[in-house]
N, C-alpha and C positions, 0 to 999 in steps of 0.2 A: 617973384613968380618962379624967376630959375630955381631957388633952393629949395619952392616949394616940390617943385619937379624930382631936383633929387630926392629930396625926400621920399617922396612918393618910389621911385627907384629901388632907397636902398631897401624902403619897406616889402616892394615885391621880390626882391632878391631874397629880404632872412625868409621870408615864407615860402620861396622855391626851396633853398636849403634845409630848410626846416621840413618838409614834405618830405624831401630825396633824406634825408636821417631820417626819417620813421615807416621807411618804406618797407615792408616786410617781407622776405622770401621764404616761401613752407616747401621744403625736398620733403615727398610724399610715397609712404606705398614701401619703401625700400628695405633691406635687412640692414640694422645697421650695429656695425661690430666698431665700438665707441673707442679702445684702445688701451680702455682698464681690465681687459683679460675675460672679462663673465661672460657668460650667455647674451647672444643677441639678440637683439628686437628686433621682431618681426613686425610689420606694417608702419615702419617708424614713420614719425614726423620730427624732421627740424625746422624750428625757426628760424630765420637767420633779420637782425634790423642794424641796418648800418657794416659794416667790418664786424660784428660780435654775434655769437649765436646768443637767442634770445631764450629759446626753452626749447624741451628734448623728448618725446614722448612716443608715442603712437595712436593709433588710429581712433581707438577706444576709450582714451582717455587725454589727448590732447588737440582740443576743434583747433582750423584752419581759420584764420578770421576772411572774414568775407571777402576785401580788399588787398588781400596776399597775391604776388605772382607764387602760381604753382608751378615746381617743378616735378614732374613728374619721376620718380626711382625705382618703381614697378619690374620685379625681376632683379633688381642691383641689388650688389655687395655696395653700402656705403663706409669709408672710413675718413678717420682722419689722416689731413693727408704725409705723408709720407716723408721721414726724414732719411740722410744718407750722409753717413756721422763723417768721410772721409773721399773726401773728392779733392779733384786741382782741375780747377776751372781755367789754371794757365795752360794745361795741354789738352787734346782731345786726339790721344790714339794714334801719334806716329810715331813711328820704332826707335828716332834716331835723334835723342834729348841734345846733344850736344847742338846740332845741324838745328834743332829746332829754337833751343835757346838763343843762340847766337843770328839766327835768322829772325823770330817774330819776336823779340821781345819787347821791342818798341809799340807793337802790336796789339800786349796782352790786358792791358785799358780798357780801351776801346771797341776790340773786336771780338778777341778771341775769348776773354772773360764772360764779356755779355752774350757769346752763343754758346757758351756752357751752358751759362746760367738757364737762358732760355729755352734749351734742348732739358736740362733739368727738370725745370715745371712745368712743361707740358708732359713729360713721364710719369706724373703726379707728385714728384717731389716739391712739398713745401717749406722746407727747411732743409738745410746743409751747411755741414760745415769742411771750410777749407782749408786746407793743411799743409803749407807752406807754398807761398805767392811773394813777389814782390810788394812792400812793404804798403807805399802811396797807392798801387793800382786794388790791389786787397782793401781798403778804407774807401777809395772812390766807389768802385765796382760795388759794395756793398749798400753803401749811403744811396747812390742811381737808384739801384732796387727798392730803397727804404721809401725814397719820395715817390715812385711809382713813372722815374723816366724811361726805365726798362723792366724787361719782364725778364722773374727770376726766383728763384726763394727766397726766404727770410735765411739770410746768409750769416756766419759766423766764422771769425776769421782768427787765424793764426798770424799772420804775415810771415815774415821770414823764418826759416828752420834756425836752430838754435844748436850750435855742434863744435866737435871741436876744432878743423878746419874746413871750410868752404871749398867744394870741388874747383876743379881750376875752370874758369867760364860762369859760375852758379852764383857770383857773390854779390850780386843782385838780388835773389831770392833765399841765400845761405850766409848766415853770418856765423863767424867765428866766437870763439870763444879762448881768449886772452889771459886766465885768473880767475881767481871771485870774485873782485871788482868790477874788473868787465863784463862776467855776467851779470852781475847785477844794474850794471852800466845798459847793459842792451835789455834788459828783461823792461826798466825802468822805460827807457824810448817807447817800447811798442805797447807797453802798459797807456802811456803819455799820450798815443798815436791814435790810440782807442780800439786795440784786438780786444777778440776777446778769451783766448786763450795761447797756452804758448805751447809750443812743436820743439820737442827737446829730442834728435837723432844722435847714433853716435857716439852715445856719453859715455860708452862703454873705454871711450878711448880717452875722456876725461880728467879729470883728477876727481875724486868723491867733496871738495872741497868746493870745485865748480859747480859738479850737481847738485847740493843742497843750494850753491848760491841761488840759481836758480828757480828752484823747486819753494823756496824761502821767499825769495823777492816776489814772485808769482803772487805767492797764497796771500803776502800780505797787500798784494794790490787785488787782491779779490780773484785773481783768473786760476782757470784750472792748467796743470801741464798733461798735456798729452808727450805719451813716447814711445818710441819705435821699441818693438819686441823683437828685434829681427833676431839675437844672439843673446843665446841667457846670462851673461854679463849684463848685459842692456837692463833686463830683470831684476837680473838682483839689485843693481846700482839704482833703478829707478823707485824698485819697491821700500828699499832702506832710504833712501830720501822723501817718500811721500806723494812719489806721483801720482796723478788721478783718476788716469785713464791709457792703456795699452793699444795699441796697434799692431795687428798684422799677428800671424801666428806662426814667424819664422821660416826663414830661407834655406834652412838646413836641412838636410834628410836621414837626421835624425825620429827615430818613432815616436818618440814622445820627449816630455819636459820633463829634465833630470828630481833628482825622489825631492833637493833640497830645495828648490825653486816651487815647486808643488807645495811642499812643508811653509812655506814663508808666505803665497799667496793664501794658501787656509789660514794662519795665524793673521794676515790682515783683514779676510773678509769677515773673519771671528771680531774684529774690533770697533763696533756698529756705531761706535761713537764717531768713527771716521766719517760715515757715511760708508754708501755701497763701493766695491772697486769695480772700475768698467773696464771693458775688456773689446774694441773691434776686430773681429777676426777676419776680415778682408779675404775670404777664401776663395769666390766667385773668378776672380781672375786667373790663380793658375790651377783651378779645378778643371775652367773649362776650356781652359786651353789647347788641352788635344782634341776635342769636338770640334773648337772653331777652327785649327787647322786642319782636320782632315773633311770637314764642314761648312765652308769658307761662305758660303752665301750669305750671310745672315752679315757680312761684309759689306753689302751692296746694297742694304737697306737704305735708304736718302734721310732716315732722322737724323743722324749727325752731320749733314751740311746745312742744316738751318744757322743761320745767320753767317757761315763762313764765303767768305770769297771764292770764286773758282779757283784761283791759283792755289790757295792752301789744299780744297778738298784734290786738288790733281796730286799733291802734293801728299797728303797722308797717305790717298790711293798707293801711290809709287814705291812708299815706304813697307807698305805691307802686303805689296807684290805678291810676295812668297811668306809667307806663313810661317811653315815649316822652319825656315832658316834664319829666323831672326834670334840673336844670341841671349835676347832677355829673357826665353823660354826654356834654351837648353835643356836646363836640372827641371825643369817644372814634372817630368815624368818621375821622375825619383822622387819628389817630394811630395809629392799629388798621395801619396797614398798613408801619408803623416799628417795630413791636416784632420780629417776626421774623427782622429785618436786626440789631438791637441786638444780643439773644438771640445769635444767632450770630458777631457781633462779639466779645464777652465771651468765650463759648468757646475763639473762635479765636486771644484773646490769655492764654487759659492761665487766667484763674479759673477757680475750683469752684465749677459753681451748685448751688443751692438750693431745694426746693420750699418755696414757701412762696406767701399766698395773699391777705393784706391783710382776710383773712375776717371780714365784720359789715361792712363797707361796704355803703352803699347796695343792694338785692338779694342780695347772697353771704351766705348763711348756713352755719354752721358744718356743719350737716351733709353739706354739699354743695359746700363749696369745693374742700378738696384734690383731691378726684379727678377733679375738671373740671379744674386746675392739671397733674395728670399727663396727663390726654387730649390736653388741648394741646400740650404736649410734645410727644407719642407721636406723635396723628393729624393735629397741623396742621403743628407744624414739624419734623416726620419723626429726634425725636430717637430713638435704640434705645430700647427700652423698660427692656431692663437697666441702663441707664445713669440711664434716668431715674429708677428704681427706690432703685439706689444715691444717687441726690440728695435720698430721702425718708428714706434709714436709714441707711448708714453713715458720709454725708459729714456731716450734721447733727449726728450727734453727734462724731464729732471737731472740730466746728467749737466744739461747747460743754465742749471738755476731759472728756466722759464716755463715752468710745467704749469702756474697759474696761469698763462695764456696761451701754452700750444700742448698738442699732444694726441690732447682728446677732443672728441666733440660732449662738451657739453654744457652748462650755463656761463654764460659770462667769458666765455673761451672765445680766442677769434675765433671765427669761420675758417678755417681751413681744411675741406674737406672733398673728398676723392668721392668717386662713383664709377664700376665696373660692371656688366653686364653677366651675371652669373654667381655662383658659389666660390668666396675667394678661399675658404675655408678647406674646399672638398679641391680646388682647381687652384693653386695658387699660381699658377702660370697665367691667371686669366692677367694679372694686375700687367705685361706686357704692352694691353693696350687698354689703357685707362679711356673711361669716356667721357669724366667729368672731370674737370678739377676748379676749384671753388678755391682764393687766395683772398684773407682778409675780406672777407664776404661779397666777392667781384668775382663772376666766372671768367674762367680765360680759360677754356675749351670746353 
């Protein structure tokens, strides 16, 4: 009689489960701009059964089934949700890395990772990747997210910077580089450790012998190398090794990229057998730098103390006291007036950029970086907004080999999808305050 019992149990169980997977939610009514660049649908209907979208249609041509939870989108911009190719979820906006490092790093696990992460995907970011973390807390932090202990994107990770020596205090999260054997030696570890790509700074001060190790040992464990652009050394040494993806659009105030580094990114984006070259141009930060300093409110917002302690938020507070006076910003006025010529340059030589946001530096917090990064775009350097759009969803994930499941919304894709009240096309400062976001087809705001 007891087994018969269980029995009986496990049988009500698979047909609860069984039910909860085929349960179906229809987003109804909405405009929804999918992430493949075209015209959008007006009176969309999505499907969503289980974590996957089920079908994509509208009003006209795709019924609701009877037994659907409806969600209503009436008046919203729907998209997919939103990637931010270049975040560090180890910091969150205090001025003073050294004091920070050396204070919470025991911290960055546990606390201060998972309120990135979380301040992240309620902004509507559903994907991001991270660009040098410590090694083990980068993999945990990740994994947490994956089984659904904490909230946060569908994360991708670099772990450690990959350089030629580790700043003094950093060698936790910066590892050297030794020879071609020891890169290859360390590229191999974080391959082993399970990154998924690897963060190559620096190399400009390398040996070319290193950087191909590198950039070699990578490709043939399948991961991409991301690398700093800060200094067209950086450039040329990354683009003649084969790296896959750039960062940042340089710290010098210089007007533009010299004639021979232009000349060599055309000839690689000329070679389509490579694939596309990507390009993040992280400009959002020292764009708007002088706004936020002579600006300062927009400081006091409370989205970035979600899930931090009070002592840390007193604590970044205190750091960025004064605005004005913190030395990471100094040159940001002389160079502020070269990124938009860069920016355009890159375009105009055929890479794919990228949103992405260098989010947790100095000021820029996660809840507030990407969609300043899109504004910029939009409102200062008069990119289309569709375009810019598709730089935050479907060019990112094809840049991360996962474009069959994120990017877009549309068949067979997770659900990861955003919902804003208005025209994000005509407004794209509305995405500031996202009203939905939909993760693996679970709302979580």
């Amino acid at each position: 009689m007891r087994d018969f019992f269980l029995f009986l149990l496990i049988i009500s169980r698979v047909f609860e489960l069984w039910g909860q997977s085929t349960k179906i939610t229809a987003l109804v009514g909405g405009t929804l701009i999918d992430g493949y660049g075209g015209r959008p649908i007006h009176n969309s209907v999505i499907l969503i059964e289980g974590e996957r979208i089920k079908a994509v249609g509208h009003q006209g041509n795709l019924p609701v089934p009877a037994d659907a939870e409806v969600i209503s989108t009436e008046g919203m911009s729907v998209l997919p949700g939103l990637w931010d190719m270049h975040v560090h979820l180890m910091i969150n906006g205090h001025s003073d890395y050294p004091h920070w490092d050396s204070t919470y790093l025991n911290l960055f696990a546990d606390v201060i990772m998972p309120a990135s992460a979380h301040q992240l995907l309620l902004a509507g970011i559903t994907s991001a990747r991270d660009l040098g973390a410590p090694l083990e807390a980068s993999i945990a932090v990740r994994e947490r997210i994956r089984k659904g202990e904490i909230p946060g994107p569908t994360m991708y990770v670099s772990g450690p910077f990959l350089q030629h020596r580790p700043y003094p205090g950093t060698e936790a999260f910066r590892w050297g580089v030794y020879g071609a054997a020891d890169a290859r030696t360390k590229v191999k570890k974080l391959a082993d450790a399970g990154v998924n790509c690897i963060k190559l700074i620096d190399h400009d001060e390398m040996t070319m012998e290193e950087v191909r190790a590198i950039v070699d040992e990578a490709h043939k464990r399948g991961l991409p190398v991301v690398a700093h652009a800060h200094r067209p050394e950086e450039i040329r040494r990354g683009l003649a090794a084969g790296v896959d993806c750039f960062e940042h659009t340089g710290l010098s105030s210089a007007p533009e990229y010299p004639d021979d580094i232009i000349a060599m990114i055309k000839e690689r984006t000329a070679q389509m057998n490579k694939g596309p070259l990507y390009w993040t141009p992280t400009v959002e930060g020292l764009y708007n730098y002088e706004y936020v300093r002579d600006n300062p409110e927009k400081l006091d917002n409370d989205c970035w103390h979600l899930g931090l302690p009070d002592s840390i938020i007193a604590d970044i507070r205190q750091s960025i006291r004064y605005p004005g006076r913190l030395g990471y910003f100094q040159l940001t006025p002389i160079r502020k007036p070269t990124l938009e010529r860069k920016v355009r340059q890159l375009r105009e030589a055929g890479v794919v950029l990228l949103i992405g946001t260098d989010s947790g530096i100095p000021m820029k917090f996660h809840c507030q970086s990407t969609w300043n990064e899109l504004d910029v775009w939009v409102n200062e350097f008069k990119m289309d907004a569709m375009y810019t759009i598709k730089a935050a969803t479907y060019w990112p994930a094809k840049a991360m080999g996962v474009d069959k499941d994120y990017g877009t919304i549309a068949e067979g894709k997770y659900a990861d999808i955003i919902a804003v009240r208005g025209d994000v096309l005509r407004y794209i400062s509305l995405l500031q305050h996202v009203d939905m976001v939909i993760k693996h087809g679970k709302r979580v705001k």
